[in-house]
C-alpha angles and dihedrals in degrees: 000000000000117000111234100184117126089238088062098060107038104130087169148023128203109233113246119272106188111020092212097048093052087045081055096052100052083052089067087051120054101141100053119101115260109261098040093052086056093061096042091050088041089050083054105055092064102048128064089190092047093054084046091058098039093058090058103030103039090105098062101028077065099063092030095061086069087072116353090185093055095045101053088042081058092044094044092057092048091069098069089052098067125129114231095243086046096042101094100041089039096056094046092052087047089051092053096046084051092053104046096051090043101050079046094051082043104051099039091057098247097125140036139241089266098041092047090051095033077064101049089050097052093050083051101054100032084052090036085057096040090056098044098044083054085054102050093041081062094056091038097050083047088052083237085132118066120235098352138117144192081268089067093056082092095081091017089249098298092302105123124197108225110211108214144193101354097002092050096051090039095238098113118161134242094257103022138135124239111240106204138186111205114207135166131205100240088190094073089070142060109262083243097054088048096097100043084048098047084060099050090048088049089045085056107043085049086057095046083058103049090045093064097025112046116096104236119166086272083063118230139306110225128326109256131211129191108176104096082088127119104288090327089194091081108016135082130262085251123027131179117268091237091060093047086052096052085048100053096044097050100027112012113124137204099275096049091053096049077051098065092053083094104038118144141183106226120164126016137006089019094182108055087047083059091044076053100055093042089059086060098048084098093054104038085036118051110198087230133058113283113210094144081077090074096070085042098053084037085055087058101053096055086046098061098040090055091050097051091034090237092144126109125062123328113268117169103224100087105356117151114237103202100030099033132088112296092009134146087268088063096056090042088051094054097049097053090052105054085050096051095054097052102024099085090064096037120041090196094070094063100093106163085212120076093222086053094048098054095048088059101046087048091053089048091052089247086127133016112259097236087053088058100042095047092048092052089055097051095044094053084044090048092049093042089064097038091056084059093048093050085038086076107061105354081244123151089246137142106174133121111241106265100198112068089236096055079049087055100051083045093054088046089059089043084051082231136130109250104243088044086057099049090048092042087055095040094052084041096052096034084048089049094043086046107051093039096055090055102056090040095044091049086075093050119043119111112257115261103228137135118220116290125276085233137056107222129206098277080198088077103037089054095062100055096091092064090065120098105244093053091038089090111074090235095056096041083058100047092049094043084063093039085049107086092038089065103036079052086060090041092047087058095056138117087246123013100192102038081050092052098047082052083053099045097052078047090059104036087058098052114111098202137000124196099085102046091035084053094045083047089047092044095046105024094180081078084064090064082053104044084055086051092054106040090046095048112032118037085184096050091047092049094052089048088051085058106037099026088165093078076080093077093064088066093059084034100104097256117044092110101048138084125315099250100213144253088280100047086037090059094049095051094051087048085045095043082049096057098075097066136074118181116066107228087060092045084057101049090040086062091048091054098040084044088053100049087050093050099050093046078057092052097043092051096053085045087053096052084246091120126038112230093259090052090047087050096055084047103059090045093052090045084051086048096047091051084049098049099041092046102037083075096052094041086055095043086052099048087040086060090069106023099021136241112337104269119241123003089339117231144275135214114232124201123230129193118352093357096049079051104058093247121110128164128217090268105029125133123219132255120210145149119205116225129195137185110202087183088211090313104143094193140354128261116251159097087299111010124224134209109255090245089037094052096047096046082053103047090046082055095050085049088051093049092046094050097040106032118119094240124171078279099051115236141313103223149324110263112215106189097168092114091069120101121308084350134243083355094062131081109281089229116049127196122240093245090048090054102048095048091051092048083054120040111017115021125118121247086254089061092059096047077056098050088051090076095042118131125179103240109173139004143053116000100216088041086048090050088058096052090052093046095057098035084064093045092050091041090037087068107089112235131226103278097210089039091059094038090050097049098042083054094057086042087064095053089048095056086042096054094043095045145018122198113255094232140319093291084072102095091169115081131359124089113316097003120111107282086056094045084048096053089045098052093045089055091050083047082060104040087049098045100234125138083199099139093199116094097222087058085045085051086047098053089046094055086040086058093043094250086125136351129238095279101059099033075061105048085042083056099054098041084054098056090046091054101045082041082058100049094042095060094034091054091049083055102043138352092207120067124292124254105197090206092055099050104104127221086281108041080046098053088044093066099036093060091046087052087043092229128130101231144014094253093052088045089056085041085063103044096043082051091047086046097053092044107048095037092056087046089054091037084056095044094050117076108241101270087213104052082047084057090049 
């Protein structure tokens, strides 16, 4: 078995300081083992407070070094037993108790960082519940508190204690404050019994405070501060959660959301302190990237430097070890912020402790390993340090000894020769100081640029400040030192002032500017895309301008690799979903995760990373994924009110390109909804449904939750119009229904539809049904000339109904891709295959004689160059093209998709690929008008 004494498990020993008092010291302690009476005494002899401790306490330190765990457990407990006339001496002595075997476990090298302060911590929140549960018994047993009883002093009542900074994070000091925020749930009372409530709680929180503050003869607990609360010059010790909420959300600032980062309930209604915190997420946690908290949390530096005059060189007498240059509030400060600014998008960045925060943010790539690992070692190096300081006099301080002999005492307690510790403080601060300013300067140095190679239309530069998001004084400045770092990449375009005319309808349709000017300023590479963008694709560039936080995907790790897939994409989005509860915010957060995918989709076709044809898978998997992932939550939310779908429950099949698997950057989605009610009559629910009736409904809710206009905007545009008897038809069809349509009474041209449909979402044995009849519908080989004749007559009808803008529509019009489409899905028929691909469909066609290998070929080919086409003239506008308004990069843009040198070689193609496969089509077809004669 282990051995858990404290004896066992010295690694180290402070010198003696003052011989007597060490000699002192060993007298208290005769029946301690050698060694470990030497470091005790020698403990001793440094520190006044130590020696203090040690007189009253010698009796019980010698039976608690036989398990110090297990002795301040004991000691802890014991807290919460307390009679009230006993409370305030019991928990000093316990504090004592707490202190002494702690600075010796310390000092001899038996715990750890974590362990000493993990200690601290626990003494603090088992002392800080004891006080306030006395308190409130107090106002309870005097009915000051409506509607409780002694019963209630469980959860205090529903007020809850926040520890906060150290405490939260449980890494207080030897000597430190608690800083507290003191709530109640005032839900838990009648709106006339608030304000009586509101002063018990206060009463109570007042006592709480006495209890550890005040100075007796035992002498205190811990020093307690109040004042992290919301604007504590006007507010009570204790406010109402809901108060604190409304404050937060209008007036709450950046320190106190980094303050927050290590927000803790501590004592009492613990989970309505967590529901709290959770009602702040959106406050502490911005959903995008937050690198305008660097200049914040830079402000307050300099702030706080200039308060407690810690600025100028570092020199060790009287340096401060936590304020001054290269201090533990340097380290802390990093850290926030660099969770700050990536929190809000990965929960796994928001460690309350500084040490485990900067492990996570160095396992994400937020900081360099090496950064973290350095800056660990220098914070547990720095507190070390800073426990010894606070050991001799249990006084708040933070300041290095300013007198050689006080170094020296400090020096005995390190176990270190003088002159190796002062080197050893001045390397770590300098390291610390060092390494901070960097991070924090590299967002603020002024860009290094010569005027740019090109004069630009100072027409259009003037006007720039009139926009909104330079209109605040913040944004204006950020953006005046981002300026000549983008004129300089316009300046080294194809083409400057097309490139500033892009920029400027960019600009001018930003809503607001601070956050995505910071993130330009903090990662300039983004500066070479944004031009690229903006240059190149005027509807890429209007939905950044509207949604500028798909930017933080780009600095988000991954934006670069691989595409994951339909199946890992799901799983991120359900997993995405997870975190949610309530239904309004799972639907905007799809619509955020759905956009920053979409856009990475977008920028790596842009970029030449993705052919046309992979961007075009992309953007249906990721269709499929957002389907997959929301059709669940869309159930379990209409189940809530009108109960589990009855029956089999339904799926949503895609139709066209969806259905496909092709999907370009503006493309809506077709899809039917199909149900099997399995004899079920109406749901089961709070208010039951019909089963049509429940399913028509449901399809509408998904509708709704995929095409409202959200904080988000909005997912996709839902076109139903392919389900049975069209737009006249349920929105939601019963398997039945559908199978004895499809059989019985659909148009040729249902069938050609049916032969793209794909099960999406829903149910896997229902989905298996719908698969399996649409192959055996589509696996009986239709009429040849039946199918050919009415696909001919189709042709006349879209003709007729629509003409192509120009050469640049690749879309419909003889021999372009909605022709080639229809074609291949009749050879798909004629030839029985439920095969969705059209060069299946080609291949089927030529099988059945329809055409030969030449001209399924040249039918294939046509087709990719006219999806290709329509993919990368979708990513640059979603209005037609106009060729002359192109501009040098939209132009060059085409022209490399299409693999042709110029503009005038790529409409020489497709006018070729036009001509040829609309002759081959027009051959194949029987003449609609000798079959009406």
């Amino acid at each position: 078995m282990t051995d858990q004494s404290l004896a066992a498990r010295i690694t180290r020993s402070p010198r003696i300081y003052h011989r007597e008092r060490a000699q002192d010291a060993a007298a208290l302690l005769p029946d301690l083992v050698p060694d470990l009476r030497d470091m005790v005494s020698a403990a001793a002899s440094t520190a006044p407070y130590l020696m203090a401790l040690l007189e009253k306490e010698a009796d019980w330190l010698t039976q608690a070094v036989d398990n110090p765990e297990a002795a301040l457990v004991a000691n802890r407990d014991a807290a919460a037993e307390f009679a009230p006339d006993r409370l305030a001496d019991g928990l000093r002595q316990g504090k004592r108790r707490m202190a002494l075997l702690t600075a010796l476990a310390d000092l001899g090298g038996a715990w750890s960082l974590e362990e000493v302060t993990g200690a601290l911590t626990d003494y603090a929140d088992a002392a800080c519940g004891a006080a306030l549960r006395a308190g409130l018994a107090a106002q309870i047993k005097r009915g000051k508190l409506p509607g409780m009883t002694m019963d209630d002093l469980a959860d205090c009542a529903g007020m809850v204690v926040f520890a906060m900074g150290k405490m939260g994070a449980r890494e207080l000091n030897y000597s430190s404050d608690i800083d507290l925020i003191c709530l109640f749930d005032e839900s838990r009372f009648d709106p006339d019994d608030f304000h009586a409530a509101r002063s018990a709680f206060v009463k109570a929180t007042r006592a709480m405070s006495g209890t550890l503050s005040d100075i007796t003869a035992q002498g205190y607990v811990f020093r307690t501060d109040l004042r992290l609360r919301p604007d504590p010059a006007v507010t009570p010790v204790c406010i109402a959660m809901e108060a604190a909420e409304r404050y937060y959300e209008s007036l709450g600032r950046t320190w106190e959301r980094a303050a927050y980062i290590k927000a803790r309930p501590a004592v009492g209604d613990t989970a309505a302190g967590e529901t709290f915190l959770q009602s702040l997420r959106p406050f502490v946690w911005r959903r995008h990237l937050d690198f305008a908290a660097i200049q914040d949390a830079h402000d307050m530096r300099l702030a706080i430097r200039e308060h407690k005059g810690l600025g100028g060189p570092i020199t060790l007498p009287g340096h401060d070890m936590k304020l001054g240059r290269g201090g533990i509030r340097e380290i802390e400060f990093f850290t926030q912020t660099r969770q700050l600014i990536a929190g809000g998008r990965d929960p796994e960045l928001r460690a309350r402790g500084t040490l485990a925060g900067l492990k996570v943010l160095a396992e994400k790539n937020w900081v360099p390993q090496e950064v973290a690992e350095t800056l660990s070692d220098h914070y547990r190096a720095h507190r070390t340090v800073e426990h010894r300081l606070q050991m001799v006099q249990d006084a708040q301080t933070h300041t290095l000894p300013r007198s050689k002999a006080d170094f020296e005492r400090l020096a005995c307690m390190m176990d270190m020769d003088t002159h190796a510790l002062e080197a050893d403080l001045h390397r770590r601060l300098q390291g610390v100081h060092d390494l901070i300013e960097s991070f924090f300067a590299a967002t603020r140095e002024e860009p290094q640029t010569a005027s740019p190679a090109h004069q630009f239309d100072t027409s259009v530069l003037d006007r720039w400040p009139s926009y909104p998001a330079l209109r605040s004084e913040r944004g204006a400045d950020i953006f005046g030192r981002l300026k000549p770092l983008l004129l300089d990449r316009l300046a080294r375009s194809a083409k400057p002032d097309e490139g500033l005319l892009a920029f400027d309808g960019f600009l001018s349709g930003l809503p607001a500017g601070v956050q995505l000017f910071s993130l330009l300023r903090a990662n300039p590479q983004l500066g070479d895309l944004l031009v690229d963008i903006v240059a190149t694709s005027p509807a890429l560039a209007a939905h950044l301008s509207r949604n500028s936080g798909v930017f933080d995907a780009v600095i988000g790790g991954d934006f670069f690799s691989e595409w994951p897939g339909q199946e890992p994409l799901t799983k991120m989005l359900q997993e995405h979903l997870a975190q949610e509860d309530d239904y309004e915010l799972r639907l905007d957060g799809t619509r955020r995760w759905a956009r920053e995918w979409h856009f990475r989709i977008g920028v790596h076709l842009l970029r030449g990373l993705i052919d046309a044809a992979t961007a075009s898978r992309q953007y249906a998997e990721l269709a499929q994924a957002v389907l997959q992932a929301l059709w669940p939550v869309v159930v379990d939310q209409f189940a809530t009110r009108h109960g589990p779908p009855p029956g089999r429950g339904a799926v949503i099949l895609g139709m066209g390109s969806l259905g496909a698997g092709r999907l370009t950057p503006t493309s809506d989605l077709d899809m039917l909804v199909i149900y099997d009610a399995d004899g079920v009559d109406t749901s089961d629910g709070r208010r039951p449904l019909a089963t049509r009736t429940y399913y028509a409904r449901l399809t509408q809710a998904m509708i709704t939750a995929m095409t409202a206009p959200m904080a988000q905007g909005k997912l996709y545009d839902i076109d139903m119009r392919l389900r049975p008897s069209g737009n006249q038809g349920p929105v939601a069809t019963s398997l039945a229904s559908f199978e004895s349509y499809q059989k019985e009474q659909a148009w040729v041209w249902e069938h050609l539809a049916l032969t793209r449909a794909r099960v999406i979402a829903g149910p896997g044995d229902l989905g298996r049904d719908v698969e399996a009849l649409r192959q055996e519908i589509l696996g009986r080989a239709a009429p040849r000339d039946n199918v050919l004749g009415e696909v001919a007559k189709m042709r006349l009808r879209i003709a007729a109904a629509r003409s192509p803008t120009g050469l640049l529509d690749a879309k419909t019009g003889a021999g372009r891709l909605q022709d080639i489409e229809l074609f291949a899905q009749a050879g798909a028929l004629i030839g029985g295959t439920g095969a969705r691909e059209i060069d299946a469909g080609l291949a089927a066609a030529r099988a059945a004689g329809v055409i030969n290998a030449d001209a399924e070929a040249a039918l294939s080919g046509a087709y990719t160059n006219a999806w290709t086409l329509i993919c990368a003239k979708r990513l640059l506008s979603a209005k037609p093209l106009d060729a002359a308004a192109l501009g040098q990069a939209g132009t060059s843009f085409l022209c490399r998709v299409l693999d042709c040198d110029d503009l005038s070689a790529l409409e020489a193609k497709v006018q070729a690929d036009y001509a040829t496969a609309g002759d081959i089509i027009a051959a194949a077809l029987p003449d609609p008008a000798q079959e009406g004669a």
